[in-house]
C-alpha positions, 0 to 999 in steps of 0.5 A, spaced: 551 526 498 555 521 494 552 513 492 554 507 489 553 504 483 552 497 483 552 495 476 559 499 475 564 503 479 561 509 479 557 514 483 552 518 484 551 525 487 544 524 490 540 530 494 541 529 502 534 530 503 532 525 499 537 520 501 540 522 509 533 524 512 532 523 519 528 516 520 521 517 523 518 510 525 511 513 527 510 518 520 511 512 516 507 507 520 502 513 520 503 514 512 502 506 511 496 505 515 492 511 512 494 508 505 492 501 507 485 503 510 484 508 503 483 501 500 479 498 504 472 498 501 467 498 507 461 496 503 458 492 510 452 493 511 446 489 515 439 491 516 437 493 522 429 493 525 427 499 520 430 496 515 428 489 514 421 487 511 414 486 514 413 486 522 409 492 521 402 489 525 403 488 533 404 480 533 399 479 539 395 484 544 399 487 549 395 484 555 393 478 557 396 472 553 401 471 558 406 471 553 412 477 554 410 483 550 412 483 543 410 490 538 414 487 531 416 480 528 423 484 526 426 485 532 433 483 533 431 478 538 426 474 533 429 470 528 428 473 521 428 480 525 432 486 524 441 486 526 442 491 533 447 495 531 447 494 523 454 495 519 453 501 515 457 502 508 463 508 510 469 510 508 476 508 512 479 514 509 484 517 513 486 524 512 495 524 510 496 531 507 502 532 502 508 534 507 507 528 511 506 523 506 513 527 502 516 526 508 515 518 510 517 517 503 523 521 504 525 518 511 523 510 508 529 512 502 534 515 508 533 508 512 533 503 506 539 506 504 542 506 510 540 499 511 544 496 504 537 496 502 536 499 496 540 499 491 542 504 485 543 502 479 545 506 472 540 502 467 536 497 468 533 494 462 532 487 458 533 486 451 527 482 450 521 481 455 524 474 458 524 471 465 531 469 465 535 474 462 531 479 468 533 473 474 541 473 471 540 481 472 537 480 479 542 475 480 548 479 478 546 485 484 543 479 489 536 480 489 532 475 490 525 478 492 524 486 491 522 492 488 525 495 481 524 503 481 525 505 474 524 512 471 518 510 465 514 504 464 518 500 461 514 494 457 520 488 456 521 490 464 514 488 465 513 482 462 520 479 463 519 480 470 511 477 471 513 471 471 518 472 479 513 471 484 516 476 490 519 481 484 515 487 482 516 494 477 513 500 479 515 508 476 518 513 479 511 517 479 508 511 482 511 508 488 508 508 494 511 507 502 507 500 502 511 498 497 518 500 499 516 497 506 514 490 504 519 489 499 526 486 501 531 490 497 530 495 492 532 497 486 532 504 483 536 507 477 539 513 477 535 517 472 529 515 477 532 516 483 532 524 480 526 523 478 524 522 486 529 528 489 524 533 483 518 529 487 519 530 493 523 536 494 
């Protein structure tokens, strides 16, 4: 299929695998939450009545005091004693194998693009690392807050784009489905978009 280019007349042939996917809104909501949760670093942990210090002697005879039985001073319900049911550290990973996580990035591009979300540009570059030439660029393609998908790391790009709260740069190698998701509009140039169609062939 053929794309526009929205910083000159021409077009682009992209592979309609890549760019006309089906949508598929449970992979994708599946495929964002695992790589939500493999952030998370789950390192809670509680002590339980094993693990708290002392309480080792019975605090009083068994019988005859007329106070209830007790055999330790770390039980959950004394105060200073253990937690019942303490958090452990674990590990929220959630397993996602190589096809699915392909195939919600494709199925995010399709949708994006049938949306008018993302947009194609030849080239997006700055001559020097400065904030106001990058807002003049955005300005020209109508985007306020998004994501520039670019195919190398580019150090003037970054830097000029620092500074733009809702604007933020990633590679073709490293973009991520949490971040097409959350971002507005994104924009990608063209030697990324075939950069992506080698990735997720």
């Amino acid at each position: 299929m053929k794309v526009k280019l929205h910083d000159n007349a021409g077009t682009l042939e992209v592979a309609d695998s890549l760019f006309a996917a089906q949508f598929n809104e449970p992979l994708i909501h599946q495929v964002v939450t695992a790589y939500l949760s493999r952030q998370r670093a789950g390192t809670k942990a509680q002590k339980s009545r094993s693990d708290a210090r002392g309480g080792g002697a019975k605090p009083w005879r068994q019988k005859g005091t007329g106070r209830a039985r007790a055999g330790t001073i770390r039980s959950p319900l004394w105060v200073g004693g253990g937690r019942a049911f303490a958090a452990r550290p674990r590990d929220h990973a959630q397993k996602v194998n190589r096809k699915m996580y392909r195939g919600a990035l494709r199925s995010l591009l399709s949708e994006l693009l049938r949306r008018e979300r993302l947009l194609i540009a030849n080239e997006l570059t700055v001559a020097e690392p400065k904030t106001k030439l990058l807002k003049t660029r955005l300005d020209e393609l109508d985007v306020e807050r998004g994501l520039l998908v670019v195919e190398a790391f580019d150090r003037n790009l970054w830097l000029a784009a620092r500074n733009l709260p809702h604007v933020s740069v990633d590679t073709a190698a490293a973009v991520d489905p949490v971040s097409l998701v959350s971002a507005d509009k994104v924009v990608m140039t063209a030697a990324a978009a075939k950069l992506l169609e080698e990735r997720l062939r």
